[in-house]
N, C-alpha and C positions, 0 to 999 in steps of 0.2 A: 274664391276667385278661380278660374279657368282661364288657360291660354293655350287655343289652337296654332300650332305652329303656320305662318303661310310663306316659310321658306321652301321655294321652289327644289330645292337638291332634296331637303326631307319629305317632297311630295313625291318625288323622283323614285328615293328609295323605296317609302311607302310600295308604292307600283310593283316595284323590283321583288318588295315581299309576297304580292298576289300573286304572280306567277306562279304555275304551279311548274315550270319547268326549274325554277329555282331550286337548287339542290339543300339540304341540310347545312353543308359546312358555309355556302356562300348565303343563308337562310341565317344564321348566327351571327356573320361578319355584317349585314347591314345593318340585326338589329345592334350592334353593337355601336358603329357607325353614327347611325340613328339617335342612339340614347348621350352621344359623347356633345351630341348637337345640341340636344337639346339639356341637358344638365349645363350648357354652357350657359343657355337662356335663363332656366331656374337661379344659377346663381350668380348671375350678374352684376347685382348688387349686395351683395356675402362681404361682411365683414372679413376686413384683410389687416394684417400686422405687418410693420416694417422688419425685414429680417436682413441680417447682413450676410452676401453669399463673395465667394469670389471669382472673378471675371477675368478674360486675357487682360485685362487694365489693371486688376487688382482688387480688393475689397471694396464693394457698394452694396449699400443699403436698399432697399427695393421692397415694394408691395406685394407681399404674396398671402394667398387665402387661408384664413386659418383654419386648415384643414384637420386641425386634431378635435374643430368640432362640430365634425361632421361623421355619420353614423350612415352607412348605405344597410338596406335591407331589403335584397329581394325576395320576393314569394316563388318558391318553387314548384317545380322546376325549370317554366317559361320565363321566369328573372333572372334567373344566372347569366344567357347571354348579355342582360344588362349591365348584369354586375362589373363580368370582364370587360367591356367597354367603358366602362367611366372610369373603372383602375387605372385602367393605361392612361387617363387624365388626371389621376387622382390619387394615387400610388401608396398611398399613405395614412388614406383615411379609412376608419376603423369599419369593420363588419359585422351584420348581423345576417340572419337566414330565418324566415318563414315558409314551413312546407304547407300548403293547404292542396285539398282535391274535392271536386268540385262533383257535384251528385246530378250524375244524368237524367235524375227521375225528378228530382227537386229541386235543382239547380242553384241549390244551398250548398256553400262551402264547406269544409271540418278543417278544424288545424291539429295537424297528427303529429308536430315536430318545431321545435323554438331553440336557437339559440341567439340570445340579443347580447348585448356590453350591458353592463350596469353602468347605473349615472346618467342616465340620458336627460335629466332635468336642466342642464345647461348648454344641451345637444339640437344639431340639427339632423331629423333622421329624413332621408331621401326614401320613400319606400318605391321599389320598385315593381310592378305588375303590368306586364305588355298590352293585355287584356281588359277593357273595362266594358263588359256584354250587361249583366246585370248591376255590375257594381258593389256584388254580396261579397266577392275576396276580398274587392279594398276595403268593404266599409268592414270588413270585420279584421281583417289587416289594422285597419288604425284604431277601432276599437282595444285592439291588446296592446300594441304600444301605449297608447294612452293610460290604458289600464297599469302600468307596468312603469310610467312615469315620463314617457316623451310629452314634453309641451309644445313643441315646435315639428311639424313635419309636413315635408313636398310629398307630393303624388307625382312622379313621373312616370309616362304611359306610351305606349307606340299607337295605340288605337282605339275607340272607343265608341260604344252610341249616345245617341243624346238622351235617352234614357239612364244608361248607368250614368253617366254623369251627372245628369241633376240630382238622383238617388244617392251619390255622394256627397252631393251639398249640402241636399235637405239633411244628412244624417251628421257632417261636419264641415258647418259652413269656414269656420277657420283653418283650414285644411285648402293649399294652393295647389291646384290639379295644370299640370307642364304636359300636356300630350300633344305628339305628332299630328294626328288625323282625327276627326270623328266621322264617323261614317254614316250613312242614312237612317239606319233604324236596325230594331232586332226583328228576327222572323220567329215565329209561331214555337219555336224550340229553343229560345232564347240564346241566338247565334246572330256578331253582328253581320250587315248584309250592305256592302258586298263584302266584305270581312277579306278574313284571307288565310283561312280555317284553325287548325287548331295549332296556336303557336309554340305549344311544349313538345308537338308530336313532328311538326316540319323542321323542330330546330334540332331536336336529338334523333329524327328517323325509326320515331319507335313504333309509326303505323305506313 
C-alpha cells in the first residue's frame, strides 16, 4: 500500500523545497517539518500502552505510543534531516543508519555503511529515504533489513515517481510507502521531473 499525502501545508512545503532560492539550512528545516507530518499519518493507528505520567492535577493514566518499538532508519546522507525531525516527535525511540551512494553511470545503489539495533523481529522499522527516482535505495534498504530480521517496516518518503514506486511494490508488496508528493515521471538520467534536485547536496550545501 501507498499513501500520497493531499495535505495542502505538505504540498506547500513540497514547493518551498523546489525553490532553488531556498537556502540549505531552511532546505533541512522543511524536510524535517515535512517528515514530522507525515510520520504522524504513518502512525496513526500504532499500537499505544497506558502509562501513568503526572500532571498540574496529579498522576493520570493516558495513552501513549509504544515508542520503544519503534526503530527509525535513515539512508544516508539525504535521511538524516528526517531523522532530526521525527526525534523532536519521537525522542525516544531507538536508531538505526544506512549509508548507500548511488552510481551515476548505473544508477544502482552500494551500501558502504550499517549500523542497525538487534532484535528488530518484534520492531517497527520507519525507514527513512527522501528520494524515491528509481526506487533501487529503498528496495535494497528493505532488502537488508529484512535480511537481517525486520518483519514489519514503513517507507517514509518526501518525493517520489510513479515509477519508483510501483518498483517498490512489485519487489515488497508488504512494505507501506507514507510519501509527501509523487511527481510526474523520471527523465532520461533517472532524475524525478519536476523533482527538486539533489536532496543530500541542497540539504548539506556540498554542491
Amino acid at each position: 500500500m501507498y499513501k500520497e499525502s493531499t495535505n495542502a501545508v505538505v504540498k506547500h512545503l513540497i514547493n518551498r523545497l523546489r525553490d532553488v532560492r531556498t537556502a540549505s539550512n531552511e532546505f533541512r528545516l522543511t524536510i524535517e517539518e515535512i517528515s514530522r507530518m507525515i510520520v504522524a499519518e504513518a502512525l496513526a493507528d500504532f499500537p499505544t500502552i497506558t502509562t501513568n505520567i503526572n500532571t498540574w492535577q496529579g498522576p493520570l493514566d493516558v495513552e501513549m505510543l509504544e515508542v520503544q518499538k519503534i526503530v527509525l532508519v535513515p539512508i544516508l546522507r539525504a535521511g538524516e534531516p528526517m531523522l532530526t525531525g521525527i526525534l523532536q516527535t519521537l525522542p525516544y525511540a531507538r536508531s538505526g543508519f544506512l549509508a548507500m551512494k548511488r552510481d551515476e553511470q548505473t544508477s544502482l545503489s552500494k551500501l558502504f555503511y550499517e549500523n542497525i539495533p538487534d532484535n528488530l523481529e518484534d520492531k517497527t522499522v520507519l525507514l527513512l529515504d527522501p528520494m524515491v527516482a528509481t526506487g533501487g535505495s529503498l528496495i535494497d534498504g528493505i532488502d537488508y533489513l529484512k535480511d537481517i530480521g525486520a518483519k514489519k517496516i514503513i517507507s517514509l518518503n518526501i518525493l517520489g515517481s510513479p515509477y519508483g514506486i510501483q518498483k517498490v511494490q512489485e519487489a515488497h508488496p508488504d512494505v507501506d510507502i507514507y510519501i509527501a508528493q509523487i511527481d510526474e515521471r523520471l527523465d532520461e538520467n533517472n532524475y524525478i521531473r519536476p523533482g527538486l534536485g539533489d536532496a543530500g547536496d541542497r540539504a548539506f550545501n556540498t554542491k
